[in-house]
Structures are given as C-alpha cells and as structure tokens.
N, C-alpha and C positions, 0 to 999 in steps of 0.2 A: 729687354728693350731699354730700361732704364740705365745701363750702363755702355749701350751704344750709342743713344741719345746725350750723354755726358760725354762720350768721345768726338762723336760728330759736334757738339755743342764748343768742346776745347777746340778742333780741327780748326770749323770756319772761324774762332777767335783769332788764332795765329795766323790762318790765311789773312785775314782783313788787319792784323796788325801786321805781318810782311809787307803789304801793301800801303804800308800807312796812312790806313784811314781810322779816320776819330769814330768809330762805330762799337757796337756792341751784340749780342745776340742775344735775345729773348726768345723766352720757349712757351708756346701755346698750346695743348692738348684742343683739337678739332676734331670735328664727327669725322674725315674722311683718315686721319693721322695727324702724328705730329708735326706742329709749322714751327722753323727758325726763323726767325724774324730779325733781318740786320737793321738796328737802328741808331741813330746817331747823326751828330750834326754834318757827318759827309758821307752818309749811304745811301744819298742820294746818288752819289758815283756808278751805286752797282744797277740803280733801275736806269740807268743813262741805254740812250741806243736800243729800246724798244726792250729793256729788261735781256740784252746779253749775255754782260756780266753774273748776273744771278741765275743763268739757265746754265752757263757754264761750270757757276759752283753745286748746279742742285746734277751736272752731268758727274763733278769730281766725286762730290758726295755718295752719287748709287752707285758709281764703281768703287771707289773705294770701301762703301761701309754695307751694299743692298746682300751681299751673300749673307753678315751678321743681324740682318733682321729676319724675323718670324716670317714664315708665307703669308700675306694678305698686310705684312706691315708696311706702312709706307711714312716717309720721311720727306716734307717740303721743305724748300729754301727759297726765303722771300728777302726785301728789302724794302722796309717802310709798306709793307701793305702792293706792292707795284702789282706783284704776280697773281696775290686775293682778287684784286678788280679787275684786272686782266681776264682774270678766270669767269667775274661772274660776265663780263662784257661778252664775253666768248659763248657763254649758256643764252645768254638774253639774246644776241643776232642769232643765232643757234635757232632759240624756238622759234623767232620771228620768222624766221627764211622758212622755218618746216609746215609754221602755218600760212605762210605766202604760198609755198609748192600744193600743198592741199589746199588751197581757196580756188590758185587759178591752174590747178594741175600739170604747172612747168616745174622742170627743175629746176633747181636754187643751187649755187656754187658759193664755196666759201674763200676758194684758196690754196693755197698750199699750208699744211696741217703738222705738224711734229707727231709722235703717236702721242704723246698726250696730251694734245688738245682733241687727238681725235677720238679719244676718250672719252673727255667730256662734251663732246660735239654728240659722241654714243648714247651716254648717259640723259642728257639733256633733251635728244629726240626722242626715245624712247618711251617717253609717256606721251607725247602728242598722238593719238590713235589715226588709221589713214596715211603714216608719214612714214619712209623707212630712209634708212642710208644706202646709195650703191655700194658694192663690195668692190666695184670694179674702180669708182673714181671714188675715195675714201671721202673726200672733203664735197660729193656732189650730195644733194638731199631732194630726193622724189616724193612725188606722191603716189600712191597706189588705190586704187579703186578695189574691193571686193566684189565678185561676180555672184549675184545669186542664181 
C-alpha cells in the first residue's frame, strides 16, 4: 500500500500543479483508509460546486490506482476537509430521517445518492434498530415493525 499511496500521493501533486493551483497534498491514516487531503491557499477551487472537482479526482484516482490496492483498501480524496463534513452531514440527516421513519412509521427520502454515499447512508442506518433501507428505492429509508 505504501508505495501506491506515494504514487497516488505524486499523481494528485501533478494533477493540481497542471492546473495551477497553489495546493498541496497531505496524507492522513483514518479508521475507514487513507485520506488525501489537498490543501493550500487555492484548494478551495476543488471543494467549489458542491465538492465536483474532488469527486472527480477521487473517480480518476480509483480507476487509475483501485486494481493496485489490497481488497478492503480504500483511498479518499478530499480538499480542506469539504468531503469529511460532507460525509459526516450525510450520517447525521442519515440517522435523523431513520429515526423520524421509526417514530412516525413514514418513509423518509433522501435524494439521489452516488453509491458512496449510499454506503454511508448503509452504514449509518444500520444500527438504528426498527429502521431498514428499501432495496428498491436505494436513497428511501423505512421503518419496519416486528410481528410477534
């Protein structure tokens, strides 16, 4: 991993210097994988437009680099933190909606979902007990009843 991570790590450097921006990339070891972090005094550029820019380089990143990682490795690509608070914003309406759907037993909808947010939309329901996801509408969140 450690020499993939240094490849990926040179990649987005030269990406973001093509581009000429004043940034740089920091590497953080996180419980879910490694985070690239572009920071610098214009990387605000890449979280512009609802974090585009940085969803596009974390799409170049896993085609270019996801066959050279380990099964269960996973590599993020952030700038200034956009995509971490994004993520937790996405857990936290997440739980709220599943325990809105189990209080007043409607379905809760969230959207239109990427699969990885609908991942963490997974993850994050998943310990609310009484709560499940439809399989049919990815982004709807039910509640379910137990029949004794």
């Amino acid at each position: 991993m450690a020499d993939t991570q240094t490849a990926i790590e040179t990649f987005l450097n030269d990406v973001i210097a093509a581009y000429g921006i004043a940034a740089t990339v920091s590497v953080e070891q996180a419980p879910e994988g490694v985070r690239l972090n572009i920071v610098g005094e214009e990387a605000e550029l890449l979280a512009r437009h609802r974090g585009e820019p940085v969803k596009a380089l974390q799409h170049v990143v896993d085609m270019a680099f996801g066959r050279a990682l380990a099964d269960g490795e996973r590599v993020f690509v952030d700038a200034l933190g956009y995509r971490r608070g994004r993520d937790l914003e996405l857990q936290q309406t997440a739980r709220w909606l599943a325990e809105r759907a189990r209080d007043t037993g409607l379905d809760q909808q969230l959207g239109p979902l990427n699969p990885y947010e609908r991942r963490l939309v997974h993850l994050a329901v998943e310990a609310i007990p009484g709560v499940s996801r439809s399989e049919e509408h990815t982004s709807e969140l039910q509640s379910h009843h137990d029949l004794v």
